[in-house]
KOLFI-281477 format. One line per field, with one value per residue: residue number from 1; residue in three letters; x, y, z of N, C-alpha, C in turn. Coordinates in Angstrom, 2 decimals, padded with zeros to 5 digits. Layout:
N
num	(NUM;...)
residu	(ALA;...)
n_east	(X;...)
n_north	(Y;...)
n_up	(Z;...)
ca_east	(X;...)
ca_north	(Y;...)
ca_up	(Z;...)
c_east	(X;...)
c_north	(Y;...)
c_up	(Z;...)
***
This chain:
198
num	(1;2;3;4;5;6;7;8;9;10;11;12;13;14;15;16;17;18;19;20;21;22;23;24;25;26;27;28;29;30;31;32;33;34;35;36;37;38;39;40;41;42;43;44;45;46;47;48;49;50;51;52;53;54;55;56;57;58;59;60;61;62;63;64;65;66;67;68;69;70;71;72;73;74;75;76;77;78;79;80;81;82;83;84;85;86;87;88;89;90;91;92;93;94;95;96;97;98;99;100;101;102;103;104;105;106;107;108;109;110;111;112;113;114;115;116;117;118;119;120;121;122;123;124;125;126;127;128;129;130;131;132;133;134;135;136;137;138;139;140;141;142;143;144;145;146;147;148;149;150;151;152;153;154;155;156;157;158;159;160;161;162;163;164;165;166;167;168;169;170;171;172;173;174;175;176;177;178;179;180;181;182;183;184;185;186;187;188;189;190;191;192;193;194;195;196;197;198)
residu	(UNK;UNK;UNK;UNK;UNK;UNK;UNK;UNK;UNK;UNK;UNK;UNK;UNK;UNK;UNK;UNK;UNK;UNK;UNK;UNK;UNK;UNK;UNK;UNK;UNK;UNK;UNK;UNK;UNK;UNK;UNK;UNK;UNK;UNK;UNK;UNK;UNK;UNK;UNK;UNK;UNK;UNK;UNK;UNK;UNK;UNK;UNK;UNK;UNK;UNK;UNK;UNK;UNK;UNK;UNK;UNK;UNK;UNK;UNK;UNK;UNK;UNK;UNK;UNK;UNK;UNK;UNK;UNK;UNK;UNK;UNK;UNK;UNK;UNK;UNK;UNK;UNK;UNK;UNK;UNK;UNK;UNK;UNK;UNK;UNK;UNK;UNK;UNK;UNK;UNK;UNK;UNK;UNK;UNK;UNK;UNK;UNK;UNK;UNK;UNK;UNK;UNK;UNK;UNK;UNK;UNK;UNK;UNK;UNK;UNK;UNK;UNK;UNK;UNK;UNK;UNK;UNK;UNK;UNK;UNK;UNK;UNK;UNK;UNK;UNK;UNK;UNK;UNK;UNK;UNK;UNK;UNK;UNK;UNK;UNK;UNK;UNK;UNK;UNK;UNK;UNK;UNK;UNK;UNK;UNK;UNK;UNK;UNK;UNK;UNK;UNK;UNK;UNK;UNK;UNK;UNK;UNK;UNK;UNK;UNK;UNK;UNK;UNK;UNK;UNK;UNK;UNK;UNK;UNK;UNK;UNK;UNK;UNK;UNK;UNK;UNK;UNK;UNK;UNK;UNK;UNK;UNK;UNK;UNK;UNK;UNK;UNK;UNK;UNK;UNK;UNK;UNK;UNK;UNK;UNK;UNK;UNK;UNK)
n_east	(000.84;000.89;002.34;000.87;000.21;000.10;-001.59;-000.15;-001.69;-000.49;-001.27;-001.51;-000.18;-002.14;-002.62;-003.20;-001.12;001.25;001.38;001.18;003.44;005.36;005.64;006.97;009.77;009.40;009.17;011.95;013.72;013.44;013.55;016.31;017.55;017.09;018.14;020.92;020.89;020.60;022.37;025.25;028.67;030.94;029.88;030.35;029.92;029.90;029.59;031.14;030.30;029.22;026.20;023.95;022.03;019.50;018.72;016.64;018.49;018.24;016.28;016.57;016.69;012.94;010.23;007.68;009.57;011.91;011.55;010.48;013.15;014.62;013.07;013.73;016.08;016.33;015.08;016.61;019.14;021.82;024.12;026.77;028.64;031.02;032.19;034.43;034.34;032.22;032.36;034.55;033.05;030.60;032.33;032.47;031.93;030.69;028.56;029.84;032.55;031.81;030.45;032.54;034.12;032.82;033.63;036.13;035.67;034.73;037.01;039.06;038.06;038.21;040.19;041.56;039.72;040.28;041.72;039.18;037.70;035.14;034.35;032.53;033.53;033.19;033.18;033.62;032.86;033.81;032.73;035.28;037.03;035.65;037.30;039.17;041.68;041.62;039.16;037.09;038.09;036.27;033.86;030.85;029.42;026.55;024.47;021.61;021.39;022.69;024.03;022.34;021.86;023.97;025.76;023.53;023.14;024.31;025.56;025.74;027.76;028.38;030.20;029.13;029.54;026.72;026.13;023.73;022.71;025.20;026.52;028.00;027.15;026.10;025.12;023.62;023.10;020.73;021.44;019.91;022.54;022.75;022.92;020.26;018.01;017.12;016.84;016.45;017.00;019.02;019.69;021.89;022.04;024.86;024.30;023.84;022.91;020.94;021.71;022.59;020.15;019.28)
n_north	(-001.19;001.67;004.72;007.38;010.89;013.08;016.24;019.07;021.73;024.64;027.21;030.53;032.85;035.31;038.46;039.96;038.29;038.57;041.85;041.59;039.97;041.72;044.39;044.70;044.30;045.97;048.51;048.33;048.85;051.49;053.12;052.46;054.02;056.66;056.96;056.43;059.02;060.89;060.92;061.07;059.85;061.59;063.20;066.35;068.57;071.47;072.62;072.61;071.16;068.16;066.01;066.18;063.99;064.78;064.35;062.82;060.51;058.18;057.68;060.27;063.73;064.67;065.98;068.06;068.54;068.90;071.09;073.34;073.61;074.45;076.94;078.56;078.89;080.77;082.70;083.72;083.74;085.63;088.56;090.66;093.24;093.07;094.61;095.66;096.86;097.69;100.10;100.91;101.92;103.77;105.97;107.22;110.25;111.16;110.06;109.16;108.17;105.98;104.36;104.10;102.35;100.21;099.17;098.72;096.98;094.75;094.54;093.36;090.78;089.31;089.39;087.68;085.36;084.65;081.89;080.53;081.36;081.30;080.20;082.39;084.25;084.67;084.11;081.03;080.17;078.34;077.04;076.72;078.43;080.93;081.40;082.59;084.84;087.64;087.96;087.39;089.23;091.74;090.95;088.90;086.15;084.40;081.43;079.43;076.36;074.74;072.63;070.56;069.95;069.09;066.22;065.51;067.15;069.58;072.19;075.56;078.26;081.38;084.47;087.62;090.76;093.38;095.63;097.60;098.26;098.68;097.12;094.30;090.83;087.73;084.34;081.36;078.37;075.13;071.71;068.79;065.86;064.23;066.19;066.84;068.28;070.86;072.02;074.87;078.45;081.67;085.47;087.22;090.42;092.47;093.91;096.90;098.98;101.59;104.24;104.18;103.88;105.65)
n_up	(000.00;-001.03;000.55;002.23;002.21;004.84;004.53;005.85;008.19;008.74;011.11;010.87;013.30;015.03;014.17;016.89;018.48;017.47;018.09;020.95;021.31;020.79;021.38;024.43;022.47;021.27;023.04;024.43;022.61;021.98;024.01;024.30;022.17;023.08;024.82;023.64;022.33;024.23;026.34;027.61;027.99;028.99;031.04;031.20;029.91;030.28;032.97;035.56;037.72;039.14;037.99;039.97;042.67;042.73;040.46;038.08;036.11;034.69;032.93;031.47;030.05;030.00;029.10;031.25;033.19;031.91;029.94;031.74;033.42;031.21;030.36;033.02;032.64;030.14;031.18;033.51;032.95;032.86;032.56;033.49;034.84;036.87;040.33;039.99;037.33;037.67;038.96;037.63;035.87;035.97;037.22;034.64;033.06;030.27;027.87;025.45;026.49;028.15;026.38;024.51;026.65;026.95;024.59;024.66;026.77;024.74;023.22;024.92;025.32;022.79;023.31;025.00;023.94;021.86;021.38;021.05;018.70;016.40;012.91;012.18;013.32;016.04;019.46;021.30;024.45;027.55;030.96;032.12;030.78;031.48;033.88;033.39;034.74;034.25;032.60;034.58;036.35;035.04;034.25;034.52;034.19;034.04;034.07;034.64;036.02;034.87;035.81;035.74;033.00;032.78;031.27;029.77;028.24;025.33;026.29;024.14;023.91;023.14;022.97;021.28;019.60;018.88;016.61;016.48;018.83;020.73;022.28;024.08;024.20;025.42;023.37;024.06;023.50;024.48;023.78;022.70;022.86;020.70;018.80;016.96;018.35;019.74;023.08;023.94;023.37;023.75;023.77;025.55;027.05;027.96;031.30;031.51;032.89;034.26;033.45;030.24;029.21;028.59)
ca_east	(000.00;001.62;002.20;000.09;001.43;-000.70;-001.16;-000.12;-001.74;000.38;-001.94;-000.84;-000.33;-002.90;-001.95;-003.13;-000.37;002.11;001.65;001.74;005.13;005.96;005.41;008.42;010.98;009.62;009.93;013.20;014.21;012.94;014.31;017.87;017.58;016.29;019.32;021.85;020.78;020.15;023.35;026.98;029.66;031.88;029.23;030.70;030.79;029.94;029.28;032.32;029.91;028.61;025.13;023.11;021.59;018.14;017.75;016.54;019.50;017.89;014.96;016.72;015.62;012.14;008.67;007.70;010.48;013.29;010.63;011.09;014.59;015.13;012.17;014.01;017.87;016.14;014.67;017.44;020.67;022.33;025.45;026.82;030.17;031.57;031.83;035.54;034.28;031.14;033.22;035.05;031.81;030.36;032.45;033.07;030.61;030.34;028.05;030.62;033.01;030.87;030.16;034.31;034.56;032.21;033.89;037.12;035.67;034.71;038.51;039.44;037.11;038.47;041.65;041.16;038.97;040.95;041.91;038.20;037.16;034.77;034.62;031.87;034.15;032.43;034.03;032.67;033.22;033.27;032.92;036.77;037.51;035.17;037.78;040.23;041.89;041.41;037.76;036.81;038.10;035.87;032.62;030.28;028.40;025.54;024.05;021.50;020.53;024.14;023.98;020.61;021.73;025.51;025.68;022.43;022.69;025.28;025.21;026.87;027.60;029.43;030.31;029.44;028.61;025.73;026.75;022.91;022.91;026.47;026.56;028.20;025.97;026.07;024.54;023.50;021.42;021.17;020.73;020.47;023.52;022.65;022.60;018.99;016.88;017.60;015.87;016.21;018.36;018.57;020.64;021.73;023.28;025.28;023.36;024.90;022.63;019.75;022.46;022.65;018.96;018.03)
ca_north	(000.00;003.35;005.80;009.00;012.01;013.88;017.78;019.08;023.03;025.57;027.70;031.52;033.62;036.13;040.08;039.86;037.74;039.59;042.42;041.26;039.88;042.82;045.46;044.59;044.34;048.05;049.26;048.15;049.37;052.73;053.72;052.33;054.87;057.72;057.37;056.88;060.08;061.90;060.82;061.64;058.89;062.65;063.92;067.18;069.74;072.72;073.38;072.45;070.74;066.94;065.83;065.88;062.95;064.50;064.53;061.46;060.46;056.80;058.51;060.89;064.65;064.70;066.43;068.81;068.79;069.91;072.12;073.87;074.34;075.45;078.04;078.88;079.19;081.92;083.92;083.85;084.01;087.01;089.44;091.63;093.88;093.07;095.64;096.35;097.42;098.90;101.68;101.95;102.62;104.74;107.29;107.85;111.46;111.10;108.61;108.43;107.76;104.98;103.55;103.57;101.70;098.61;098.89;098.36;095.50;093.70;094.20;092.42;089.56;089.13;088.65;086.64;084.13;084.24;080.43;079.74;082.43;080.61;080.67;083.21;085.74;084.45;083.75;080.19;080.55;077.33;077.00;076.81;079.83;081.71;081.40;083.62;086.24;089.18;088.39;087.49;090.71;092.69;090.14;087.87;085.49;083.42;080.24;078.50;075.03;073.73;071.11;069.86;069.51;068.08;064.48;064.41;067.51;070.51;073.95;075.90;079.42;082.61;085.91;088.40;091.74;093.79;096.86;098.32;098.28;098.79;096.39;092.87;089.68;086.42;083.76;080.00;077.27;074.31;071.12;067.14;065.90;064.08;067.66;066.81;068.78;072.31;072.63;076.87;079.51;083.00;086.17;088.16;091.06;093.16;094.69;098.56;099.63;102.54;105.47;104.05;103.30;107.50)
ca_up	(000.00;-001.02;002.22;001.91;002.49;005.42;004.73;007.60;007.69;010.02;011.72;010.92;014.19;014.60;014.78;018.36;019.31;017.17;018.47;022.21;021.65;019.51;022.42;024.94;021.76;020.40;024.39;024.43;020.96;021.66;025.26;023.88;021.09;023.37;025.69;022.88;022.18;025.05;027.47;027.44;028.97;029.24;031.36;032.08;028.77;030.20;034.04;037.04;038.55;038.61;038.10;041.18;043.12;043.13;039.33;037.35;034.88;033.91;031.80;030.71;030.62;029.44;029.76;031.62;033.89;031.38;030.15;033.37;033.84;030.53;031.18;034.09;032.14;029.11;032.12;034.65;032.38;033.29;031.92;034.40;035.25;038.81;040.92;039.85;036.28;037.49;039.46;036.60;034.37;036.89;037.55;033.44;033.08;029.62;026.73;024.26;027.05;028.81;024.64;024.73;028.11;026.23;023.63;024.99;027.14;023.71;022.42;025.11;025.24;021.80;023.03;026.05;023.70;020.80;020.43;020.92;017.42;015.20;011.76;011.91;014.04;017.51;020.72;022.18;025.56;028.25;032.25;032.52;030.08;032.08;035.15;033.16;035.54;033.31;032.44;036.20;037.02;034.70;033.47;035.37;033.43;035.18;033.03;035.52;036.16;033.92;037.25;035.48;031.91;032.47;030.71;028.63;026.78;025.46;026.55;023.42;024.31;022.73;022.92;020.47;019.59;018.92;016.03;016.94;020.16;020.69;023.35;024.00;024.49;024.92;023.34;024.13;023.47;025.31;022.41;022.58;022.45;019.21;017.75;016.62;019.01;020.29;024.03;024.44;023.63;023.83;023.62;026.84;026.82;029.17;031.91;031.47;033.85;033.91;033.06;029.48;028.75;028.48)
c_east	(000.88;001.34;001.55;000.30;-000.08;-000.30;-001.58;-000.22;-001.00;-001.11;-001.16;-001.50;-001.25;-002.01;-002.29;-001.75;000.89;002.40;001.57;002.95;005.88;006.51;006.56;009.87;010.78;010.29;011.15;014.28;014.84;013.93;016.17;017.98;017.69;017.71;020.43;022.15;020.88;021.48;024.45;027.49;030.60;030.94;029.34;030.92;030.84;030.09;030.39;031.65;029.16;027.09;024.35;021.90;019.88;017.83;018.17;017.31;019.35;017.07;015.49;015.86;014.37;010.79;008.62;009.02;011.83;012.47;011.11;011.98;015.08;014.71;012.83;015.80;017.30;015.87;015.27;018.77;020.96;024.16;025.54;028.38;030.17;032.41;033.25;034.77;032.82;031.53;033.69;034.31;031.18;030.79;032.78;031.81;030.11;029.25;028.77;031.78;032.71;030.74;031.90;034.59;033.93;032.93;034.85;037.40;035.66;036.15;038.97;039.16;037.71;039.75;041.68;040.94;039.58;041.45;040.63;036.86;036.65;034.85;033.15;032.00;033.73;033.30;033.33;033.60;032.73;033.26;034.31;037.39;036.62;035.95;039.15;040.66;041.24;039.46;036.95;036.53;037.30;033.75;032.25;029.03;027.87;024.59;023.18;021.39;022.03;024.12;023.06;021.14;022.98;024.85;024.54;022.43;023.81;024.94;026.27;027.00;029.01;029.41;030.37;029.02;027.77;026.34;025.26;022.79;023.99;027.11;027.45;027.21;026.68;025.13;024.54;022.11;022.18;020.00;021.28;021.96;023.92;022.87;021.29;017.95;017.74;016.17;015.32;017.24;018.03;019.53;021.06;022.94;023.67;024.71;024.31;024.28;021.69;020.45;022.53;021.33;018.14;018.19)
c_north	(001.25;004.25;007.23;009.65;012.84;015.37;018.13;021.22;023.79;026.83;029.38;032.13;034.90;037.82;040.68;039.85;038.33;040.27;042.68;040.60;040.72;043.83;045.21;044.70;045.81;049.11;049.18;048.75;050.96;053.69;053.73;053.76;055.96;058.58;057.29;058.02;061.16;061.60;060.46;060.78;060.05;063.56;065.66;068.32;071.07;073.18;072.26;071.22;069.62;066.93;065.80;065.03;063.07;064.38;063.28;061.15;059.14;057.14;059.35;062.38;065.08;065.51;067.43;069.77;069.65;071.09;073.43;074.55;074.85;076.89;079.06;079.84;080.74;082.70;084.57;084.32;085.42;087.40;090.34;092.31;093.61;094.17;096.20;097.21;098.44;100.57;102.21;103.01;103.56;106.16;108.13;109.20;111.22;109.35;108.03;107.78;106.27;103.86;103.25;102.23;100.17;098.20;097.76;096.63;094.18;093.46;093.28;091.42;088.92;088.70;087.64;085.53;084.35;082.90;080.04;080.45;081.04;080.80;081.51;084.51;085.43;083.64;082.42;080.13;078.44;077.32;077.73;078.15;081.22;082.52;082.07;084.44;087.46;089.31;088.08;089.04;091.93;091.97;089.17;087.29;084.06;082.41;079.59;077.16;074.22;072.68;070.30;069.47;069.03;066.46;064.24;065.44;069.11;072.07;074.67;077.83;079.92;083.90;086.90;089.95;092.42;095.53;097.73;098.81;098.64;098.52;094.78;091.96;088.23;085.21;082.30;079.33;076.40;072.79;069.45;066.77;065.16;065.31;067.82;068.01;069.69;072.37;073.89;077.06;080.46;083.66;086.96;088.79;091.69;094.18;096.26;099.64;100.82;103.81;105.72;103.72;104.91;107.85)
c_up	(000.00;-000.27;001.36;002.70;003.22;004.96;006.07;007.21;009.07;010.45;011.98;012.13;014.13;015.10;016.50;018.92;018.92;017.91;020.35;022.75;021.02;020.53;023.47;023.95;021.48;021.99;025.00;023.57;021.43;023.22;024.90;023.03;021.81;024.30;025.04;023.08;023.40;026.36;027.21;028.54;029.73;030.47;032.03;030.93;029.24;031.43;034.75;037.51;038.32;038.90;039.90;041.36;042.80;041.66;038.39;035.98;034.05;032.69;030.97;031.17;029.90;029.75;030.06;032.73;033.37;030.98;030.54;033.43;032.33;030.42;031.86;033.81;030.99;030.34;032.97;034.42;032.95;032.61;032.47;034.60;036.79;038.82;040.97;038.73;036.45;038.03;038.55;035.60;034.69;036.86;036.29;033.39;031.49;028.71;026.23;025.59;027.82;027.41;024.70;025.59;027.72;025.06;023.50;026.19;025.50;022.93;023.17;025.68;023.78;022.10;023.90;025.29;022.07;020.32;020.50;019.64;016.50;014.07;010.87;012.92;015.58;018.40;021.82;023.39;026.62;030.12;032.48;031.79;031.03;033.41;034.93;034.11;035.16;033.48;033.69;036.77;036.80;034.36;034.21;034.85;034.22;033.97;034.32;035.36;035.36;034.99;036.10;033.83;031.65;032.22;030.11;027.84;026.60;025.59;025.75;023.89;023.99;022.85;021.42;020.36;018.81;018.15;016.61;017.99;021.04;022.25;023.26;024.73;024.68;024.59;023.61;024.18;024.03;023.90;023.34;022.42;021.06;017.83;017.16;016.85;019.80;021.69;024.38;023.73;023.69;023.93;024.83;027.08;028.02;029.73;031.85;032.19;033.48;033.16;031.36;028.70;028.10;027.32)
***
């Protein structure tokens, strides 16, 4: 008797079951990806100071929370003369004299940050360049929250100036460290005080 050949039918998986074993590989996928992106082994580009305990570095910074502190960095930044250069600015009587006295700060901000000149004339400035003697002595630049965004994302920031205004500024954004996604930035210039506003 010649053997007969059973068909044997496979029973295709339904998209149910798919996609209930699908769902742990994509949530796995996707968090890998998120923190590629979003966290630095160097964790330290811009601010002295290491991450702090109270803020969640597994997740990543997300939501409302970075939100927040970037919120908090456009509103708070600050550009100020310490209180050597404000005497100096002070006791000048004249405008054009006082317009001189900025001027002469931006010459030498230029020289100070001369190995860090981009190739659009701009002075990127970092924590540690900040701790210059010279520019200590005359410039006091305040960045908040840099605690909060060391190791997941870069704070780029430069010095330039302002021909309208005839002021110096600085600018920074604070971006993914993928370069992808820009969280804030903003421009902030040097406070020169009520004398110069008339």
């Amino acid at each position: 008797m010649p053997h007969q050949k059973k068909n044997i039918y496979l029973k295709k998986p339904s998209l149910k079951k798919i996609a209930l074993f699908s769902l742990p590989l994509i949530a796995i996928s996707t968090s890998f990806l998120f923190s590629v992106s979003c966290k630095n082994p160097n964790a330290d580009l811009f601010s002295d100071e290491k991450p702090g305990e109270d803020v969640n570095r597994d997740e990543g910074l997300i939501g409302e929370e970075l939100a927040q502190k970037v919120r908090e960095v456009i509103e708070n930044a600050a550009f100020k003369m310490t209180d050597f250069a404000k005497k100096e600015y002070q006791i000048l009587k004249s405008s054009t004299q006082k317009d001189k006295y900025i001027q002469d700060l931006w010459e030498k901000i230029k020289v100070w940050f001369k190995d860090s000149k981009d190739s659009l004339g701009r002075y990127v400035f970092y924590a540690e360049s900040l701790s210059h003697p010279d520019f200590s002595k005359y410039l006091d630049v305040y960045i908040p929250n840099l605690r909060y965004f060391a190791g997941n994302h870069i704070v780029y920031c430069y010095f330039d100036w302002n021909a309208e205004k005839r002021n110096i500024y600085y600018y920074f954004k604070i971006r993914c460290l993928d370069g992808k996604q820009t969280e804030g930035s903003g421009k902030v210039f040097l406070d020169l005080g009520k004398d110069l506003e008339e």
